[in-house]
VEXDREN-2710 file (C-alpha; in Angstrom, 1 decimal):
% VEXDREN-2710
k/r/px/py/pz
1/UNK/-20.5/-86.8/27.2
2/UNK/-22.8/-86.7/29.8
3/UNK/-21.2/-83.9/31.9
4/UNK/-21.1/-82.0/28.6
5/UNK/-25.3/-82.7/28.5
6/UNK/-25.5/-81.7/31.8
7/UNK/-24.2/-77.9/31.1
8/UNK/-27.4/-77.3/28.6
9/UNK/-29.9/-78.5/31.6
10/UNK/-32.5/-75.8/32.8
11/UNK/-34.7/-76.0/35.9
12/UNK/-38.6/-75.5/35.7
13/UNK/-37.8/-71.9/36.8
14/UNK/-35.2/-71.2/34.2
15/UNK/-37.2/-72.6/31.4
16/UNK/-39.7/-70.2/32.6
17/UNK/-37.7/-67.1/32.8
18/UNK/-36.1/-67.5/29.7
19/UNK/-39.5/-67.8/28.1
20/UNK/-40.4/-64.4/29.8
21/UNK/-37.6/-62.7/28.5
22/UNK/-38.4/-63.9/24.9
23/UNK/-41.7/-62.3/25.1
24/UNK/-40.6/-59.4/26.5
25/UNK/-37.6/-59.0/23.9
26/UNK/-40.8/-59.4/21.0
27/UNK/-42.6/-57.0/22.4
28/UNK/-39.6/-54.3/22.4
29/UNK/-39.4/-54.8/18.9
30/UNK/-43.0/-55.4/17.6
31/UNK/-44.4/-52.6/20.4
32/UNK/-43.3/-49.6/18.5
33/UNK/-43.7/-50.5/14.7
34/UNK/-47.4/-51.2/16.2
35/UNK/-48.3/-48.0/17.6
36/UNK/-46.8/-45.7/15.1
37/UNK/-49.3/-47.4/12.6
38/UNK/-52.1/-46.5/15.0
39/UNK/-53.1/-43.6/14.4
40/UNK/-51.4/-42.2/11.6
41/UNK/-50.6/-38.6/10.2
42/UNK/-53.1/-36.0/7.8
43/UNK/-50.6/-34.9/5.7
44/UNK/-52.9/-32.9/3.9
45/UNK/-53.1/-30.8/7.5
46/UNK/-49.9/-30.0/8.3
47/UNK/-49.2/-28.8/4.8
48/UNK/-51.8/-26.5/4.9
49/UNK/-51.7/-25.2/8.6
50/UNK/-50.7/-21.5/9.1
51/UNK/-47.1/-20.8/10.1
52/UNK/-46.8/-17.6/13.1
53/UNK/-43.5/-16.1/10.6
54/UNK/-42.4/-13.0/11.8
55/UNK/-42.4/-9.9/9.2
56/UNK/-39.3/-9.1/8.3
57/UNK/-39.4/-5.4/8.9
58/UNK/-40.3/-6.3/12.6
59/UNK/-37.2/-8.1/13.5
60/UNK/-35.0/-6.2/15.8
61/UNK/-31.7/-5.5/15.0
62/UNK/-28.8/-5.7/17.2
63/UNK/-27.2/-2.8/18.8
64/UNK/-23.8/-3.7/17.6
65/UNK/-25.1/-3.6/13.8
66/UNK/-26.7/-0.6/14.6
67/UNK/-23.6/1.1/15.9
68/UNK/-21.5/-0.1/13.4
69/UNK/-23.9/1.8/10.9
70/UNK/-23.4/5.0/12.7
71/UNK/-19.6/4.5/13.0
72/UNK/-18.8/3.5/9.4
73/UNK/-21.7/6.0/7.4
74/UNK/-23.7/2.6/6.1
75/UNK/-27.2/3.3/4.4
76/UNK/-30.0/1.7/6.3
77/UNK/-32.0/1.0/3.4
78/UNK/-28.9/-1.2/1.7
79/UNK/-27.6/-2.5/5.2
80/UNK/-25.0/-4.7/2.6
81/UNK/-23.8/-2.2/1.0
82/UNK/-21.7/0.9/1.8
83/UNK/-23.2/4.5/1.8
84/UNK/-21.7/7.0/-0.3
85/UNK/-19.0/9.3/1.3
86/UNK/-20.2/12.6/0.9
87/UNK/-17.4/14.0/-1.4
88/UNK/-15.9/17.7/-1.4
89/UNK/-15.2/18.2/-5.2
90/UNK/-13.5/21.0/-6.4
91/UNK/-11.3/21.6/-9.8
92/UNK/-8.3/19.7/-9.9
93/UNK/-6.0/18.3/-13.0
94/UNK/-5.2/14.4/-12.7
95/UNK/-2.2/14.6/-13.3
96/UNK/-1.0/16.6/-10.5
97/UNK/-3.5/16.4/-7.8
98/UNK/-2.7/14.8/-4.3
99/UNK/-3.2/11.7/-2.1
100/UNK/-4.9/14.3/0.1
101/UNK/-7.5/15.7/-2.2
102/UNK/-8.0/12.6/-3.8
103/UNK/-9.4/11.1/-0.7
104/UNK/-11.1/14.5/0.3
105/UNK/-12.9/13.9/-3.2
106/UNK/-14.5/10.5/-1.4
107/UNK/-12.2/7.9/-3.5
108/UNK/-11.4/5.0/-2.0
109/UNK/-8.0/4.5/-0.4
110/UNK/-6.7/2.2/-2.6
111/UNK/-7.5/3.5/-6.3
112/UNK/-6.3/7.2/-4.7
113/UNK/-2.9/5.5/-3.9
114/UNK/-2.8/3.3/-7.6
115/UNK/-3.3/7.1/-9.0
116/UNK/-1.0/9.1/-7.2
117/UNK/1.9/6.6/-7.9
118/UNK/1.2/6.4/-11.4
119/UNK/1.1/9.6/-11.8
120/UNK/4.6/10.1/-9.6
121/UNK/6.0/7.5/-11.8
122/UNK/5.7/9.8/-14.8
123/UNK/2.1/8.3/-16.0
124/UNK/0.1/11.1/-17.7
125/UNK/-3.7/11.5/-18.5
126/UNK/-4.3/13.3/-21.6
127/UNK/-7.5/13.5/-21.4
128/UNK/-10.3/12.9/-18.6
129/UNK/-11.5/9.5/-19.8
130/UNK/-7.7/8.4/-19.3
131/UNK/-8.5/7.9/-15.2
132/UNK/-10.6/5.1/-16.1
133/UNK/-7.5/3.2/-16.5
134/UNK/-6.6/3.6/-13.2
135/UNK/-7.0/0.1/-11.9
136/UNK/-10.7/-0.5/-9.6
137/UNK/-11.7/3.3/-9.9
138/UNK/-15.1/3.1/-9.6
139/UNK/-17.3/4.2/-12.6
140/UNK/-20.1/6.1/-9.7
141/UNK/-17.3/8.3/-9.0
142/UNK/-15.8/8.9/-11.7
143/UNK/-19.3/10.5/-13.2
144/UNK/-19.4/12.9/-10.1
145/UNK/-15.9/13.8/-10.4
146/UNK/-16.0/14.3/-14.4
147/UNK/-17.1/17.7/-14.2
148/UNK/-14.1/19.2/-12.3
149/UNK/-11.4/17.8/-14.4
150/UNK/-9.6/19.8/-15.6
151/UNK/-6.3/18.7/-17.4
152/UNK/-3.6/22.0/-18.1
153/UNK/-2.8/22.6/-21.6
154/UNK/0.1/24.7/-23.4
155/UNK/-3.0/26.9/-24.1
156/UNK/-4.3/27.2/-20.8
157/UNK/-0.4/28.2/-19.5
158/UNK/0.0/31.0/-22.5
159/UNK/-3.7/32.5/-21.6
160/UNK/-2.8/32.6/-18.2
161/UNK/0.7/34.0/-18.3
162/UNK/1.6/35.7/-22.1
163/UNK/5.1/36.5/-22.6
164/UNK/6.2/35.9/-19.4
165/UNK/8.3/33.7/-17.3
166/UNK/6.1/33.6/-14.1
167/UNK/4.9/30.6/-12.9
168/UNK/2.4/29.4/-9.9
169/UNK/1.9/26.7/-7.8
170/UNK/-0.1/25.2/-10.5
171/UNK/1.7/26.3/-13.7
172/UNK/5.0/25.8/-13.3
173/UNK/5.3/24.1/-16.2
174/UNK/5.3/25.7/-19.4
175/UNK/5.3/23.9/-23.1
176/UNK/8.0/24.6/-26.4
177/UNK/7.1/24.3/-29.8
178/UNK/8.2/20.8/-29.9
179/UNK/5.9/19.6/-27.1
180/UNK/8.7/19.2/-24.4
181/UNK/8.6/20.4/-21.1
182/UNK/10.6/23.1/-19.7
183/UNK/11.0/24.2/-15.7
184/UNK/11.9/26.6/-13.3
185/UNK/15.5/25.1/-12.7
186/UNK/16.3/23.9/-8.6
187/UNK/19.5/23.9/-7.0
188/UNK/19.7/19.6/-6.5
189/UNK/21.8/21.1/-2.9
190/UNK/19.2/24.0/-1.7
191/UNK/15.8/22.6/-3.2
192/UNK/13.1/21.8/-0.2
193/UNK/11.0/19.2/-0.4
194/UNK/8.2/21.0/-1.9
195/UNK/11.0/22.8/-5.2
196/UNK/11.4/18.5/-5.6
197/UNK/7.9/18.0/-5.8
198/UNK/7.0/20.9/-8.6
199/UNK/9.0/18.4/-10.8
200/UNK/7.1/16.4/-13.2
201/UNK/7.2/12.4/-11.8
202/UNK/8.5/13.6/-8.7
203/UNK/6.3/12.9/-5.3
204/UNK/6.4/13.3/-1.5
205/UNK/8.3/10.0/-1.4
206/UNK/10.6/10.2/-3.7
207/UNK/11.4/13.9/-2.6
208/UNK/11.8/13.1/1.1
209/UNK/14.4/9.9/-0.2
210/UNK/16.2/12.6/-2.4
211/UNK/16.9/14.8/0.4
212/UNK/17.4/11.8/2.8
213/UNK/20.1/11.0/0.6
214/UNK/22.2/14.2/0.0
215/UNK/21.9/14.8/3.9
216/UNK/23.7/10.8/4.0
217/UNK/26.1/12.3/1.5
218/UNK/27.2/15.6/2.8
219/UNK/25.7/17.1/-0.5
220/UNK/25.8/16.6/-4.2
221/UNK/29.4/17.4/-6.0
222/UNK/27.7/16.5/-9.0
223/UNK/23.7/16.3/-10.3
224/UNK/23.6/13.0/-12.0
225/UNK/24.2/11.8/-8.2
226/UNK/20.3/12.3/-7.4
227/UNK/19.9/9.9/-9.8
228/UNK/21.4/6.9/-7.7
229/UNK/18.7/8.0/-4.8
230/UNK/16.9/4.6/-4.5
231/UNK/13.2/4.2/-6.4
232/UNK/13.7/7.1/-8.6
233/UNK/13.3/5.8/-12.1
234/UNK/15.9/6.4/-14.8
235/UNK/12.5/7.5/-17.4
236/UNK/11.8/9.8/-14.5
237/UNK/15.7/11.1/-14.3
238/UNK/15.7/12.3/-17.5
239/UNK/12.6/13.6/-17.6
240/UNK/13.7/16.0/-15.0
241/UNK/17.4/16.5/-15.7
242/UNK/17.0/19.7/-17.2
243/UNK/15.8/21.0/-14.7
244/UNK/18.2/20.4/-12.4
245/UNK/21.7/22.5/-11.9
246/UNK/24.4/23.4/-9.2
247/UNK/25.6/26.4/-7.7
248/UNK/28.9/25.9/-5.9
249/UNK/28.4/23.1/-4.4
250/UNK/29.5/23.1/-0.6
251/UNK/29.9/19.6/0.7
252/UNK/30.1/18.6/4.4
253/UNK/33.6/16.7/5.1
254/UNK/34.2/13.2/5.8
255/UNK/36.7/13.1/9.0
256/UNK/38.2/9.6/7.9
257/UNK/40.1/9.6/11.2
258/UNK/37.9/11.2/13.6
259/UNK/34.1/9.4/12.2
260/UNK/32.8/6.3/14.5
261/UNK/31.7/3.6/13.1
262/UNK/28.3/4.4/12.7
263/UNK/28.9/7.6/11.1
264/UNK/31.2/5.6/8.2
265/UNK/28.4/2.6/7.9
266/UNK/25.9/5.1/7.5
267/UNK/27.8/6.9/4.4
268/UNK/25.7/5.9/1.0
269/UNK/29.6/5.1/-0.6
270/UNK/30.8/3.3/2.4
271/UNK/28.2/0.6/4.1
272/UNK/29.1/-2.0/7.2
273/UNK/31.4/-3.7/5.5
274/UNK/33.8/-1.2/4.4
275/UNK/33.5/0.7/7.7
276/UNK/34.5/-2.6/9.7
277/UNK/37.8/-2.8/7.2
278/UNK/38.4/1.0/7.7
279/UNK/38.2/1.0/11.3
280/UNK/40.2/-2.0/11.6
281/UNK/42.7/-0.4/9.5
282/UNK/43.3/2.3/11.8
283/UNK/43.2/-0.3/14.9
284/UNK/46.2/-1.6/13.1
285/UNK/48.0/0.8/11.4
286/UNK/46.9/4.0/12.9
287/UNK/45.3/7.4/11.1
288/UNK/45.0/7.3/7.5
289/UNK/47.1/10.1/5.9
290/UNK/46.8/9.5/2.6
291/UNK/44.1/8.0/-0.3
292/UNK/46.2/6.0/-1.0
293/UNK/45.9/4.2/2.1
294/UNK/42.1/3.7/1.8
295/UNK/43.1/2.0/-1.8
296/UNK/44.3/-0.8/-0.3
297/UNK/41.7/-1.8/1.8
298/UNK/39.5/-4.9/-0.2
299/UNK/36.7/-4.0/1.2
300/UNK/36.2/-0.6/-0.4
301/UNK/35.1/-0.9/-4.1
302/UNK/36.9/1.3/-6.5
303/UNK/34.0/3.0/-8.4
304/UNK/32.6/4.0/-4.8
305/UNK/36.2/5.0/-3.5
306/UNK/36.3/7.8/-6.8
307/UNK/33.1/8.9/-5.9
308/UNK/34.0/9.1/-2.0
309/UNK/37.3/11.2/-2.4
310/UNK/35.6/14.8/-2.7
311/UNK/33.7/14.0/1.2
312/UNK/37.0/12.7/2.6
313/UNK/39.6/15.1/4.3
314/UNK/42.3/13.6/7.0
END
């Protein structure tokens, strides 16, 4: 017990110095709380002092904002908004104007694109207030571009060509008495790009995939073909398939025996697949001499081997 007493015993000097140190931890704490008391705030002042704010029309901009104003047309005077395109309007009908002119009118992009494909997909405006329903066209526009509209009507074809047959590149289209369309007739194996495009519904796109196509076939044998080109609407098919014939058709041969396989994968009736069996075939077997020796082969359906047998030759 005594030994344990012993370990709490202090010297004169430690008594001292532990005294100090309470004092000095006191005053640490006590110290501040004091002097913050001494000489307090005016409140009353600092609200009412003058703050040095810099006007607003003063403050420099920086050179980046300033060249991305000149870059992208912005007005200074709305520096969060975007200025006004200057537009090139001139008289156009909705219903068969382009991409092109569209954006040379000063639409945006992305309503210009919404339009042209509604339009392409057969969509029609019958009158001018229709193009407010193309999605996000913006009303500011539409007010500057009112005024050139101009939608073609069976009237305006009959003033401008009376008792005749002759068409331009705007009035190719002409009305009958029971409000449906006739055309100047294209040859589906001849017609350019731009004969597919005088079609009603029919735009760059889907021309350029039309002609993609019968160059993959080796021609059309018959004209509901250009209906299997992929995209092109059935409402849209039959909308134009009276205007569509064939002359003679001249189709470009299918050497079974002598194509390599990319030239048979590539073939719209054909594919990888059938290509890799018909190839493999011949590994096999040797030439083909016969249809009746492409019958046999699974991988070829038989609704795409009847429509194959015109393009092939041995």
């Amino acid at each position: 017990m005594k030994n344990f007493l012993d370990f709490f015993y202090y010297t004169k000097t430690e008594r001292k110095a532990c005294v100090l140190l309470l004092i000095l931890c006191i005053a640490a704490f006590v110290l501040p709380e004091w002097l913050a008391f001494s000489k307090p705030y005016d409140l009353t002042i600092l609200a009412n002092a003058p703050r040095p704010v810099q006007a607003k029309a003063d403050w420099p901009k920086p050179q980046r904002w300033n060249n991305y104003q000149k870059k992208y047309k912005y007005n200074t005077s709305h520096p969060t908004k975007e200025a006004k395109i200057v537009a090139s309007f001139s008289l156009f009908d909705p219903n068969t104007v382009s991409l092109e002119e569209l954006l040379k009118m000063g639409l945006n992009k992305r309503s210009a694109s919404i339009w042209v494909k509604y339009t392409s997909k057969g969509g029609h405006f019958k009158k001018a207030e229709d193009v407010l329903k193309i999605y996000g066209l913006p009303e500011d526009w539409y007010q500057q571009a009112k005024p050139y509209l101009q939608i073609q009507t069976k009237s305006d074809l009959e003033a401008d060509a009376p008792g005749k047959a002759s068409y331009s590149s705007f009035e190719y289209k002409k009305f009958t008495k029971k409000g449906a369309q006739a055309c100047v007739p294209i040859d589906v194996n001849t017609a350019d790009t731009a004969a597919w495009q005088s079609l009603r519904g029919i735009g760059k796109v889907l021309a350029n995939r039309i002609i993609k196509f019968r160059d993959k076939l080796g021609g059309f044998y018959q004209v509901d073909q250009v209906k299997e080109t992929f995209g092109l609407a059935d409402s849209v098919y039959q909308k134009i398939r009276p205007c569509l014939q064939l002359n003679a058709p001249t189709l470009k041969p299918l050497l079974i025996n002598q194509a390599s396989f990319n030239e048979l994968a590539s073939h719209p009736y054909l594919g990888f697949k059938a290509a890799k069996a018909i190839m493999n075939w011949k590994d096999q077997h040797g030439p083909f001499g016969k249809m009746e020796d492409l019958e046999g082969l699974v991988a070829l359906e038989a609704g795409k081997l009847e429509k194959l047998k015109p393009y092939v030759q041995f």
